[in-house]
C-alpha positions in Angstrom: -81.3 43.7 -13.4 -80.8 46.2 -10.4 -78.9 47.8 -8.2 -77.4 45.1 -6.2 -75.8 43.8 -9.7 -74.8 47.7 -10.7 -72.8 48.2 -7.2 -70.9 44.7 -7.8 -70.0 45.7 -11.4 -69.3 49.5 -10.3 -66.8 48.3 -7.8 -65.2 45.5 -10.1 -65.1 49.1 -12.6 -63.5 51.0 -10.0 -60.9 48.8 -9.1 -59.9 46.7 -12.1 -59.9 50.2 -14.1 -56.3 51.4 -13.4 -54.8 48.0 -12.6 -53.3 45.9 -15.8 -55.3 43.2 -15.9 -58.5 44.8 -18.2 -61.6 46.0 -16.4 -63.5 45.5 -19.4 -62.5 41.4 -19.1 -63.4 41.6 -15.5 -66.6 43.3 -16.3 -67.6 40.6 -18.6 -66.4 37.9 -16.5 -68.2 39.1 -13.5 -72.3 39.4 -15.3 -71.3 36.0 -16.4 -71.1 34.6 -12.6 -74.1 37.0 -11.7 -76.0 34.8 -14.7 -76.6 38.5 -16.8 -76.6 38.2 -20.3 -74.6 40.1 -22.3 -77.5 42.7 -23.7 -77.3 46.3 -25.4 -77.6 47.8 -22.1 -74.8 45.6 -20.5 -73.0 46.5 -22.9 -73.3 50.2 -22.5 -73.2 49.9 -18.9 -70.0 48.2 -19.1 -68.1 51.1 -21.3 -70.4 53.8 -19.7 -69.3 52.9 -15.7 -65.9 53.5 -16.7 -66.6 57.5 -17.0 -66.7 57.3 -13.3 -63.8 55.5 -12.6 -61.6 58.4 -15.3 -63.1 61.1 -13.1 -61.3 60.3 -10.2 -58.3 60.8 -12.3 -59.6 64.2 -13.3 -59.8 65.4 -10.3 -56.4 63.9 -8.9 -54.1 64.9 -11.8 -56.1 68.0 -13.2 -53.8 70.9 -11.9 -51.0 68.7 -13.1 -52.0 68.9 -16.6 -52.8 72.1 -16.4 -49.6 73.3 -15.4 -48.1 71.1 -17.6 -48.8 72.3 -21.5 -46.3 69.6 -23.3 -47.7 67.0 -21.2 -51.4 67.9 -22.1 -50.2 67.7 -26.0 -48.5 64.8 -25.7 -51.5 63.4 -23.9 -53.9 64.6 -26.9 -51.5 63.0 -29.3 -51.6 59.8 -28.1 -56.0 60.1 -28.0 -56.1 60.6 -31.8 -54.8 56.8 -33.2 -56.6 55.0 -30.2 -59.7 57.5 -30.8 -59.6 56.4 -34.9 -59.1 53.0 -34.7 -62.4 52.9 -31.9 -64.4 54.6 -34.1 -63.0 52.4 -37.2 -63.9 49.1 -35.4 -67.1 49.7 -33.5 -69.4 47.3 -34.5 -66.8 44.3 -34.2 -65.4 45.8 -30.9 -69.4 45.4 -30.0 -70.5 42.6 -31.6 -67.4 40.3 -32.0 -65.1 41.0 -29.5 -66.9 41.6 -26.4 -68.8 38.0 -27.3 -65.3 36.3 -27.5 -65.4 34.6 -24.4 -62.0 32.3 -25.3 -60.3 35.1 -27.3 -60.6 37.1 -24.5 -59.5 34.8 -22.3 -56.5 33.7 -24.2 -55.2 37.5 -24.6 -55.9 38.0 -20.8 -53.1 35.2 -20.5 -50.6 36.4 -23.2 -50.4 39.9 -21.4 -49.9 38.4 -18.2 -47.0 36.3 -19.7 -45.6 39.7 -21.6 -45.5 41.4 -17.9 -43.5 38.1 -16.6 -41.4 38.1 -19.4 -40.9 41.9 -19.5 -39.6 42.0 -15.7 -36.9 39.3 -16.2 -35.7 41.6 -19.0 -35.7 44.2 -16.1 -34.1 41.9 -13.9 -31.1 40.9 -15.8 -30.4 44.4 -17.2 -32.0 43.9 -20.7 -34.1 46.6 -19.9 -33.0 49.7 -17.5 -35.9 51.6 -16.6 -34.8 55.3 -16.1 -36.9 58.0 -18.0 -39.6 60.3 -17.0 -42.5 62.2 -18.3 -40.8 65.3 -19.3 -38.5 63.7 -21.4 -41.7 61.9 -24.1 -41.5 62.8 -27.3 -44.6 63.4 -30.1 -43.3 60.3 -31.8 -43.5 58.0 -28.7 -46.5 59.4 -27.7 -48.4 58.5 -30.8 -46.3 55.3 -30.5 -47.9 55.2 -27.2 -51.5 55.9 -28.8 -51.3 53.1 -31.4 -50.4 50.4 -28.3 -53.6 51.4 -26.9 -55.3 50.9 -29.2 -54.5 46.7 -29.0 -57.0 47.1 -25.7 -59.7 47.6 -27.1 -60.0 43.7 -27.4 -61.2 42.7 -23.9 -58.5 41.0 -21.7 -55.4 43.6 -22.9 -56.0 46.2 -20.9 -55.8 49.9 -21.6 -53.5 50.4 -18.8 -51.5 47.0 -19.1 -50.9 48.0 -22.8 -49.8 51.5 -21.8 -47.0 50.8 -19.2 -45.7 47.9 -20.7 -45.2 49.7 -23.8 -43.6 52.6 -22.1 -41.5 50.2 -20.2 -39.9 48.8 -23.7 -39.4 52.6 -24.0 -37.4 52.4 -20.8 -39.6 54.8 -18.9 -40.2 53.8 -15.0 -43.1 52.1 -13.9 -45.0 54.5 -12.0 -44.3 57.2 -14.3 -45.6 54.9 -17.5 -49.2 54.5 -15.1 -49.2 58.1 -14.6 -49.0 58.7 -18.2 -51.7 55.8 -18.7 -53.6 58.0 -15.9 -54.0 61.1 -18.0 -54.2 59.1 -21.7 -57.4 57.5 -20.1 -59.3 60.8 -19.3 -59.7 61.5 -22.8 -59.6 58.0 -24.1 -62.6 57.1 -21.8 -65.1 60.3 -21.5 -64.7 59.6 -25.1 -65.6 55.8 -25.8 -68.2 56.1 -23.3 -69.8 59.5 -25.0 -70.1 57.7 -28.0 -71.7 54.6 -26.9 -74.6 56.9 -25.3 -74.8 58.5 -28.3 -75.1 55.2 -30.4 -77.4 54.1 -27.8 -79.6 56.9 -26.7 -83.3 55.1 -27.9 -82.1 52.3 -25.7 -82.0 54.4 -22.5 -85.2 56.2 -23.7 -87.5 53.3 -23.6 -86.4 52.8 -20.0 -86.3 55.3 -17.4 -84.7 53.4 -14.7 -81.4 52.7 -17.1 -80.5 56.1 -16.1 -80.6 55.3 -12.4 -78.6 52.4 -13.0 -75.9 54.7 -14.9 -75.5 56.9 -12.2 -75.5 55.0 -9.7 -72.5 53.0 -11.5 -71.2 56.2 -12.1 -70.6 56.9 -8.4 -69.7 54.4 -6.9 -67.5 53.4 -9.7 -65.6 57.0 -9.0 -65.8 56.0 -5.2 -63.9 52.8 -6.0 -61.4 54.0 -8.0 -59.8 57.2 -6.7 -58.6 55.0 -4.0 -57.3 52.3 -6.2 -55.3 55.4 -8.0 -53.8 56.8 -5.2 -52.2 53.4 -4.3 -51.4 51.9 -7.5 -48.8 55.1 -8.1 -47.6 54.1 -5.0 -46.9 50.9 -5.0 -45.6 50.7 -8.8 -42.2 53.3 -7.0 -41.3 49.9 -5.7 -42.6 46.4 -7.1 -43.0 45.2 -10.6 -45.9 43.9 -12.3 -45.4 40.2 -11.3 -48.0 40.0 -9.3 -50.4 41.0 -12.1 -48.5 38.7 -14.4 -49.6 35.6 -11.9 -52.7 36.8 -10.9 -53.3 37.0 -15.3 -51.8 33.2 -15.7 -53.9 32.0 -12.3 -57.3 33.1 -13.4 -56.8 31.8 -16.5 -56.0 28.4 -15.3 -58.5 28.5 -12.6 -61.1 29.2 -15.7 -59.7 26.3 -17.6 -60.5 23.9 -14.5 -64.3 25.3 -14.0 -64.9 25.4 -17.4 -63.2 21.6 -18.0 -65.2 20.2 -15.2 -68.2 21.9 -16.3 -68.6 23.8 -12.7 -68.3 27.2 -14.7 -68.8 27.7 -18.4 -66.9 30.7 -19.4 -64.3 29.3 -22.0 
């Protein structure tokens, strides 16, 4: 444990954050090729780093919530069912899920498939993309909460789970990651406020696990405010295919290590 391992999992944070293909899953994946094991402060670490990563957001899209009073409730309304259903499933999100190398793995492809099969519905008119932020109502945005919620089983994504439900609602792409954006200021600064809370005595028996978190912190924020700024870009004019491949791709590829016994993830 130091800070050669916290930078590499910082910047896996900071990228993999706002992309839809689950940071948390990347997270895990990555301590497993750096040979850490998956301990209480890993753990922590792993929820914690992602503070850093939401704060870019805060400071990009700030004056536009500010300014923007329906969007800020709408926001706040889809927090609350994601917020309960954390709190509800703590210990298994914890101690079951995050240890569910093969569940995780298997969700990570399903998702990837959904974003496939969701653009061909694009594609052949089954699904006309057209609506913007100022048209969501309270009832899709706690519609919008509850599909969060499925993320918090590793390998879903929080921002996969976000846009592609807000595609089915027929909203546009970059307009559904903007909207996953602001959800994950308060969705995040959240998780990761309780899981210092819940694990406080762990980061008082060590002094240098406070280094380490804000050190992640940093260069997690680092990482990500760029990764923002392009992913609203570039989501005006692709689709999420490429994430859709790059989902079924590492999959297979961890099929093949794991089968040939070269790495055991699965």
């Amino acid at each position: 444990m130091n800070l050669f391992y916290v930078t590499i999992l910082a910047v896996v944070e900071g990228i993999t954050e706002f992309l839809p293909v689950s940071s948390t899953f990347h997270l895990i994946l990555t301590s497993h090729i750096l040979g850490l094991s998956q301990s209480d402060f890993w753990k922590l670490f792993e929820v914690f780093v992602q503070s850093g990563a939401i704060l870019s957001v805060l400071i990009i899209s700030w004056k536009a919530l500010w300014q923007d009073r329906k969007l800020m409730k709408n926001v706040i309304i889809s927090f609350l069912p994601t917020a309960v259903i954390g709190f509800a499933f703590y210990k298994i999100i914890k101690g079951i899920f995050f240890q569910a190398n093969l569940l995780m793995a298997f969700v990570f492809l399903v998702v990837g498939v959904a974003f496939f099969v969701t653009e061909q519905m694009v594609k052949s008119d089954q699904l006309v993309l057209k609506k913007q932020l100022k048209s969501l109502t309270i009832w899709e945005a706690v519609l919008i909460g509850l599909v969060q919620a499925l993320a918090v089983v590793p390998g879903v994504s929080r921002a996969g789970s976000v846009i592609l439900g807000m595609m089915f609602m027929q909203y546009r792409r970059d307009e559904s990651a903007k909207y996953s954006f602001y959800l994950s200021i308060p969705t995040i600064f959240a998780a990761s406020a309780y899981d210092l809370l819940k694990m406080r005595h762990l980061i008082a028996s060590n002094p240098d696990y406070i280094t380490y978190l804000v050190f992640g912190f940093v260069v997690a924020f680092a990482t990500s405010y760029i990764v923002v700024k392009w992913l609203l870009g570039y989501l005006k004019s692709h689709t999420l295919e490429v994430f859709a491949w790059y989902r079924i791709g590492l999959f297979a590829l961890l099929v093949v290590l794991t089968a040939t016994n070269i790495f055991k993830f699965l």
